[in-house]
N, C-alpha and C positions, 0 to 999 in steps of 0.2 A: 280733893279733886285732882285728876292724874291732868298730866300734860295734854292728851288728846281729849280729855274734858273741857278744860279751859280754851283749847283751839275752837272749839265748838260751839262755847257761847262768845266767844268774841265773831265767829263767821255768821251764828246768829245775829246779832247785835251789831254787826256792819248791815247784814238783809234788813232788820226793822228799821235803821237808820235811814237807811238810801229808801227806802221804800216811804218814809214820813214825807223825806227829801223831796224823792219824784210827785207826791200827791199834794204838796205846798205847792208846787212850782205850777202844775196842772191847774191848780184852784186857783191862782193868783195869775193863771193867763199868762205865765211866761215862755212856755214851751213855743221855740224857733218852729217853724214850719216849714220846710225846704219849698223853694219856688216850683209851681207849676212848670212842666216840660214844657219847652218851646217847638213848637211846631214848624219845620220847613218848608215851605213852598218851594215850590217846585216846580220849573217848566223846563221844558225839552224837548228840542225839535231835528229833526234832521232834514239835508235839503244838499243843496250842492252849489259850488260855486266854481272860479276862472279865474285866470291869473294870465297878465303879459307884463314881460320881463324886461328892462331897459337899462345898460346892455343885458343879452340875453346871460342865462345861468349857465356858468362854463366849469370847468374842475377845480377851476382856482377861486377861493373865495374873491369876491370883491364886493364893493358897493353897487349895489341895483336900486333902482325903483321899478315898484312892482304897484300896478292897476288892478286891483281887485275887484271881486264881487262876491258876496254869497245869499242864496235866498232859498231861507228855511222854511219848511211846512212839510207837513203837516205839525204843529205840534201838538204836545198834550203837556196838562196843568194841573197839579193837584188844587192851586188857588186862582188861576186867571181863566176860566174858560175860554174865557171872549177871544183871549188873545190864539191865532191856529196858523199865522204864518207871519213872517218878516224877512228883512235881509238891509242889508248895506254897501254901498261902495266907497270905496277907499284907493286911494295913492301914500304911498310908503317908501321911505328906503330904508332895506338891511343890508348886512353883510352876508352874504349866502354865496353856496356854489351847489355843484348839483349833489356832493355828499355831506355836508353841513350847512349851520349858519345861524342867524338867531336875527328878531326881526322884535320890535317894539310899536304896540297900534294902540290909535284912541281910533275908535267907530262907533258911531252912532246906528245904531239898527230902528229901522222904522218898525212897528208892528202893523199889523191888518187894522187894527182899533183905533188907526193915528196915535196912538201913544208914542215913545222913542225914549229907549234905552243908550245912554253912551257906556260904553265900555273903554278902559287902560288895561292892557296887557301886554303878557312878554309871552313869544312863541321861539320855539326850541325846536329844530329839525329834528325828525326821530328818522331814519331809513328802514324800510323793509322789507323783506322780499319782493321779487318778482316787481321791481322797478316804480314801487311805490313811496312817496317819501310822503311821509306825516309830521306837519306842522302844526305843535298841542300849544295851543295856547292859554294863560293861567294871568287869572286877574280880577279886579272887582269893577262896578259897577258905578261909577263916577256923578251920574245924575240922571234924571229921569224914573221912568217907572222902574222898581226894584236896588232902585239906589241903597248902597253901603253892600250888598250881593256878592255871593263871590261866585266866577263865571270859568268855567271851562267849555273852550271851543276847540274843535280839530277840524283839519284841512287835509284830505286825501289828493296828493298831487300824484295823477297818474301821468307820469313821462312816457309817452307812447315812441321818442325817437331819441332813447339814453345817447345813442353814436353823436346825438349832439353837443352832448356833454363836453366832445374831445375837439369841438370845432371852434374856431376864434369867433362867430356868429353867437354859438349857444343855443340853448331852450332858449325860444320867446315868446310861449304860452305852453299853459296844463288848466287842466279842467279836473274835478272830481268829485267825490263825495263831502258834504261837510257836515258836521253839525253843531249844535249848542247844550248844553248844562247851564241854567243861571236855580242858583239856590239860594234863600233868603230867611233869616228866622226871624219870625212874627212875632 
């Protein structure tokens, strides 16, 4: 028998091998099963909220406390139907000015259903065009309904009198668009 003879019954004879192998292990019920895929829920709402500034937001970073609000709805659920609006208010201090700054929030969102979501997150001034500044906030979900969650919120701050920026005064209120992401695997 030449050299590619013998290759041939040894790569036979690995196939029968492994082949006995895999049909033992199948018979004796040891074949791992990969887990079931975990499913997301999902809710998301969009809605709008308000902000006044103490002292107002000037060009120079500083500390503010900042009066919130935001109230979401309509939303939609791939796992909560019930739940179709909420919102929360909050007092805060970051360090911000009117072109950065970074802000750290625990809030509790009521829902429509009286339930209540607390959230801890860190939000991150984004700027962009046309006098807009977006506040994305990134976090999980502390306790309540959808706890151990992880939650993305944005805050569309439309400064309608930027020239305050440059004033010892400052912004001392923006209103805008907001919304919510909370995702959760089941």
């Amino acid at each position: 028998m030449g050299t590619s003879g013998i290759r041939n019954s040894l790569s036979g004879l690995r196939r029968s091998v492994a082949g006995v192998v895999v049909a033992a292990t199948v018979a004796a019920g040891l074949v791992a099963t990969a887990p079931a895929a975990q499913a997301a829920e999902l809710l998301s709402c969009v809605g709008s909220g308000a902000n006044t500034y103490q002292p107002g937001v000037t060009a120079q970073i500083r500390p503010v406390t900042i009066t919130s609000r935001a109230d979401y709805g309509p939303c939609l659920s791939t796992g909560t139907p019930a739940i179709t609006s909420g919102g929360y208010r909050i007092v805060v201090t970051g360090l911000i000015s009117c072109l950065a700054g970074s802000v750290s929030i625990m809030v509790t969102i009521t829902w429509n259903t009286g339930e209540t979501t607390t959230v801890a997150a860190a939000g991150v001034v984004v700027l962009r065009p046309a006098n807009e500044t977006v506040v994305v906030y990134q976090g999980r979900v502390t306790a309540g309904r959808f706890e151990g969650a992880a939650v993305v919120m944005n805050a569309v701050v439309l400064n309608t009198t930027p020239q305050q920026c440059l004033t010892p005064e400052g912004v001392t209120s923006s209103s805008g668009p907001a919304d919510i992401t909370i995702t959760q695997l089941v």
